[in-house]
C-alpha positions in Angstrom: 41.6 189.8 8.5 42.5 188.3 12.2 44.1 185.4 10.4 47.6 186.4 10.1 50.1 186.0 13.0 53.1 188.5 13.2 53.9 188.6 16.5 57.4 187.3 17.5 57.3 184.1 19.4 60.2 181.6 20.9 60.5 177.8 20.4 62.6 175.3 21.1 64.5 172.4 18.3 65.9 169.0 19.8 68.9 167.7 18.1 72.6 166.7 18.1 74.4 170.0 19.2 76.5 169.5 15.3 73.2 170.6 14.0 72.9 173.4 17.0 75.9 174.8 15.9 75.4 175.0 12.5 72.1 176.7 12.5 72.9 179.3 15.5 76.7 179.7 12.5 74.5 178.6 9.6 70.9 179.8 10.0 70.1 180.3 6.4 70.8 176.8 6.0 67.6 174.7 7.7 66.7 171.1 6.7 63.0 170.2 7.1 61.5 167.1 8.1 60.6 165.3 4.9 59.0 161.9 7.1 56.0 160.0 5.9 54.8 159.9 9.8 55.4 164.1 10.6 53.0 165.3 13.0 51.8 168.4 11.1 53.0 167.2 7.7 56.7 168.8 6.3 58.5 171.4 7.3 60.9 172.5 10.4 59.6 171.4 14.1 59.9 173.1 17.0 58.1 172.9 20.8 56.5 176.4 21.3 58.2 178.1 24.5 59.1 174.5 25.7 62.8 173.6 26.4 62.6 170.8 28.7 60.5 169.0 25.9 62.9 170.0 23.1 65.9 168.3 25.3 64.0 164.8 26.2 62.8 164.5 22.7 66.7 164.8 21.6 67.7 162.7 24.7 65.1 160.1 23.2 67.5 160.1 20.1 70.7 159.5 21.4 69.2 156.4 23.6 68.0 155.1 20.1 71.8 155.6 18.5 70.0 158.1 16.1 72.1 161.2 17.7 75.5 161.6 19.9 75.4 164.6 21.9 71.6 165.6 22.5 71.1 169.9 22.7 68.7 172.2 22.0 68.7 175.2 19.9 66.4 178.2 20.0 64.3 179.7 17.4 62.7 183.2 17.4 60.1 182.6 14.5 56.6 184.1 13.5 53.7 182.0 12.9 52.0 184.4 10.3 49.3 182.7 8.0 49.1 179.6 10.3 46.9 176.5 10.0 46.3 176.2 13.8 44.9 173.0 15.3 44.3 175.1 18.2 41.4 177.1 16.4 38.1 175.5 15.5 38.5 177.7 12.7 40.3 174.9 10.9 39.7 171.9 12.3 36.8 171.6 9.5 38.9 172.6 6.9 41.2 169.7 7.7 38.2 167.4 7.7 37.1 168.4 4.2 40.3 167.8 2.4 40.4 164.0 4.4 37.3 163.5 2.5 38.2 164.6 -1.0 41.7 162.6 0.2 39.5 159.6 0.4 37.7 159.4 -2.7 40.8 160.4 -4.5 42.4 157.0 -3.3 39.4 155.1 -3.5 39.4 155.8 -6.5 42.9 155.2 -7.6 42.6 152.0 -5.9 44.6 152.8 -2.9 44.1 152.6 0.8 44.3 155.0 3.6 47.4 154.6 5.6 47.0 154.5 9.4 48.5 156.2 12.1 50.3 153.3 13.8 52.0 153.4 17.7 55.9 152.2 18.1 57.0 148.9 19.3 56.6 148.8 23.3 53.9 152.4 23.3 52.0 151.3 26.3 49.9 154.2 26.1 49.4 154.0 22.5 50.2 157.2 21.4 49.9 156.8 17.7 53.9 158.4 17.7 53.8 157.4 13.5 51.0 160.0 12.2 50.9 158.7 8.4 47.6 159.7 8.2 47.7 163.1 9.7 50.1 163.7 7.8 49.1 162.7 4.4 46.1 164.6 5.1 48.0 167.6 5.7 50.5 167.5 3.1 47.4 166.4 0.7 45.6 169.7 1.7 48.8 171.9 1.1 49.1 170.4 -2.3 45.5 171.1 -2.9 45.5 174.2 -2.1 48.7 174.9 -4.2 47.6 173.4 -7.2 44.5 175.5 -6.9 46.1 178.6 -6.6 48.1 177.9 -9.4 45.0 177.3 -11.7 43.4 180.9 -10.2 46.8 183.2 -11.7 46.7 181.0 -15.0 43.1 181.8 -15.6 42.2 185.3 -14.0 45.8 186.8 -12.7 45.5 186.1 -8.9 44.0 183.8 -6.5 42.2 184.6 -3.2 43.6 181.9 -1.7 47.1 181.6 0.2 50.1 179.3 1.0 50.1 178.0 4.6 53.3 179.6 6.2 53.4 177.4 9.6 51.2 174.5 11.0 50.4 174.3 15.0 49.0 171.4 16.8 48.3 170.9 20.8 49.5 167.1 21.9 48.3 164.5 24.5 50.9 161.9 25.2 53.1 159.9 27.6 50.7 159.0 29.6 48.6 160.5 32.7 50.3 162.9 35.1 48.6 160.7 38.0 46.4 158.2 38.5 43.1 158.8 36.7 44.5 162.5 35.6 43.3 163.8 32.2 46.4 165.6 32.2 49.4 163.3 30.7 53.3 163.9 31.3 54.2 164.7 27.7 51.4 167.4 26.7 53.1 170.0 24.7 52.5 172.7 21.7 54.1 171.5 18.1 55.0 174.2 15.3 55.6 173.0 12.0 57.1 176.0 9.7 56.8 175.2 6.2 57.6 179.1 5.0 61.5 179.1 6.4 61.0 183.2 6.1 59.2 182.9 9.6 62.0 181.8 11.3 63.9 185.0 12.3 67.2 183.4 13.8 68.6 180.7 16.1 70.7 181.0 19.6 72.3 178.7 22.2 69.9 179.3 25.1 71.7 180.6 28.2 71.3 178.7 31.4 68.7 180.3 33.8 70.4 182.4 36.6 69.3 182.9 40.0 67.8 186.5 40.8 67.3 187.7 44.5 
């Protein structure tokens, strides 16, 4: 009943201001991340009401040669039916389908991949997130195939299609010395449903007001 998240939010996309451009002129057009190492699994990222990270993840990119001119675009999205990290709701849920992930490549013969840190990570971050997000995308898939099986045998299914995924990050290490608190902490959205995105702008610059 309480599961379902309409409420309008704001977030913030990193990229090459090309790409800024064409969603704010193209917005029906939106590529999702399709990495083996996504955070949250597939799907369109964005930093929850966070700008400043948005810009140094893109800023990252160009220093790596992956973009030329780093931007930000905004997004007004929705989260709707959201599998949210941030509620112990379904963190076990996650935890079930790692373990039904497991035997099913045990028993294929396969291994688990890792989640690995990057060259030079002195704080070990564990930036590439194979695991977390084979887990993920193994769960959607799951839970797709199941729903599929429900309409073909009685008409309908109680279960339902994950629209977004949310996850609350630690990285970059501490804020200070011995601080629990480290520089990079942010909020991550992964929308999988491109329906709860709403629309894109160019954020304005922030004005002074006496």
């Amino acid at each position: 009943m309480y599961n379902r998240r309409p409420n309008l939010m704001l977030g913030f996309h990193g990229c090459d201001e090309f790409v800024r451009n064409e969603l704010v002129n193209n917005p029906d057009i939106v590529k999702k991340s399709q990495e083996a190492f996504d955070w949250l699994g597939n799907g369109f990222y964005i930093w929850e009401n966070n700008y400043q990270r948005a810009f140094q993840w893109a800023l990252d990119k160009q220093a790596r040669g992956i973009i030329q001119t780093p931007s930000v675009v905004g997004v007004v999205y929705q989260l709707d039916y959201c599998l949210d990290f941030t509620d112990s709701e379904f963190i076990p849920i996650l935890s079930s389908y790692y373990e039904l992930m497991k035997d099913d490549l045990l028993f294929a013969g396969k291994t688990l991949p890792k989640n690995k840190d990057l060259p030079k990570d002195k704080y070990h971050d564990l930036i590439l997130r194979e695991l977390d997000c084979a887990v993920i995308e193994y769960l959607h898939q799951k839970i797709s195939e199941q729903i599929a099986e429900d309409i073909a045998l009685k008409g309908f299914s109680e279960l339902k299609h994950f629209d977004t995924v949310r996850g609350i990050f630690t990285e970059g290490g501490p804020a200070f010395e011995g601080a629990g608190i480290q520089t990079k902490n942010h909020i991550q959205i992964c929308i999988r449903n491109l329906n709860c995105i709403k629309g894109f702008f160019i954020p304005r610059k922030e004005t002074k007001f006496p």
